[in-house]
C-alpha angles and dihedrals in degrees: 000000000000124000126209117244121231085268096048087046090044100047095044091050089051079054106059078041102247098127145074098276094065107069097168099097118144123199085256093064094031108108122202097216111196111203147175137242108287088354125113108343088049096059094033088059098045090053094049104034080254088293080150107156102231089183084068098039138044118191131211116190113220122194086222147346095280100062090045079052093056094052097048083058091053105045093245096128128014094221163351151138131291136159136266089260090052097043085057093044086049097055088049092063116020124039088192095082129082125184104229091184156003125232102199110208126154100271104232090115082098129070157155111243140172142173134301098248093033115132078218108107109141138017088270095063096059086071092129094003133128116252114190109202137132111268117259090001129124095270087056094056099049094051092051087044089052094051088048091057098048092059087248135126127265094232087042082096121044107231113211102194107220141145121269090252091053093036087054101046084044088052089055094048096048085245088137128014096230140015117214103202145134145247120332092012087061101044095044089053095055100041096038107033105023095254117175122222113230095177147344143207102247090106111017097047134056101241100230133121120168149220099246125180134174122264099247084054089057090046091041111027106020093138102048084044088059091042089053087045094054093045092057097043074060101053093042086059095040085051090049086056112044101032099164092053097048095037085057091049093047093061100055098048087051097037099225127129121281084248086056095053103036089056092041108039098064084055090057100047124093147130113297095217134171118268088261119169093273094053088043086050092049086050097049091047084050087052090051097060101038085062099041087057088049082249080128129032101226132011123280143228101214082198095077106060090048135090106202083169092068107113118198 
């Protein structure tokens, strides 16, 4: 398979209008992307030189996926990317939302981590322990379906609910005996303050996340929203395959350190792929579980928050 280079990247995304030379956007094509630290501008802009038309987009910057929820329920951006646990957590409060597209990676950018000189070296050891995650996050759910698989009880851990900033500060302190995050939180932990990794994803999670936008933005706006998706099918394959130049650039939007990004970037990166049966069966199975663990509070049809009719 060939994989574009950053021109080639450059040059096709000019040309479905979503950079810096086309200058022409209306309200109308004009999409509010809510994001996530490290998550889609980084990548975007490392892909493009940062020739991101900000005439066309407009980003808002949200501490976790249940702020940028919050805002997809209010209208305040037209779309994002959250993960397969959100997703379920979002169908089980707001009907405004609809996922448009997966992005299948493997699933090991989450994780269970603790401190250097922690006792705390498998799932077994977390048996009384304090967990700090986001409720009914992904964080959440690996931790339960670690537990799980390790034969154990799902109030066999205490679970403290922060933000990543708090649940890190609280990690350092020995507030809390394990924090269960994603992405950049985990790898700067390891790499800045000496964090362990107990588990990972990569086997108890699906690995999906999704391109999700509100339902007035796919009435209003479905063709900028296509254009944005393919681009970011784009984006995920130019990063694949230049690891070291995105993993630079992704350092200096987010501002961590290159061993940060080198460690975190291959873990964020997947297919963008359409909501076909086998993603919608992932993400029931993801809904079923949510609800058996009392993560939801009733049982889900994956079906309805999806359009399977979204073509990019």
């Amino acid at each position: 398979m060939s994989h574009p280079s950053r021109r080639t990247m450059v040059k096709g995304l000019a040309g479905m209008g979503l950079l810096a030379s086309v200058r022409t956007a209306s309200a109308q094509d004009s999409l509010l992307i809510g994001d996530q630290k490290g998550g889609t501008h980084a990548l975007l802009s490392a892909a493009t030189s940062g020739h991101i038309d900000n005439a066309m987009i407009t980003w808002s910057l949200f501490a976790g996926a249940p702020m940028l929820i919050q805002a997809l329920a209010a209208n305040a951006v037209d779309t994002g990317a959250i993960g397969d646990a959100p997703l379920a957590f979002a169908q089980d409060g707001t009907s405004t939302i609809r996922a448009i597209a997966g992005i299948q990676s493997d699933g090991t950018t989450t994780a269970i981590i603790t401190r250097r000189d922690s006792p705390i070296h498998t799932v077994g050891d977390l048996k009384g322990r304090s967990i700090a995650t986001l409720r009914a996050q992904t964080g959440h759910y690996l931790t339960l379906a670690a537990l799980r698989a390790a034969g154990m009880h799902d109030d066999d851990v205490h679970f403290v609910f922060l933000p990543p900033v708090s649940a890190r500060a609280a990690l350092q302190t020995g507030a809390v005996d394990a924090w269960a995050t994603w992405g950049p939180y985990v790898s700067a932990a390891i790499i800045t303050d000496g964090a362990r990794e107990i588990v990972n994803g990569g086997q108890l999670m699906s690995g999906l996340s999704y391109v999700v936008a509100t339902v007035d933005a796919l009435h209003a706006k479905k063709d900028a929203l296509a254009a944005y998706v393919r681009q970011l099918k784009a984006a995920h394959e130019w990063g694949r395959a230049n690891p070291d130049e995105y993993a630079a650039a992704w350092a200096t939007d987010v501002g961590l350190p290159l061993a940060v990004a080198r460690r975190v970037v291959p873990t964020m990166l997947g297919d963008v792929v359409t909501l076909n049966p086998h993603v919608i069966q992932k993400q029931q199975d993801v809904c079923d579980f949510m609800y058996d663990t009392r993560m939801l509070s009733h049982r889900l049809d994956a079906r309805a928050i999806m359009d399977t009719g979204f073509i990019f």
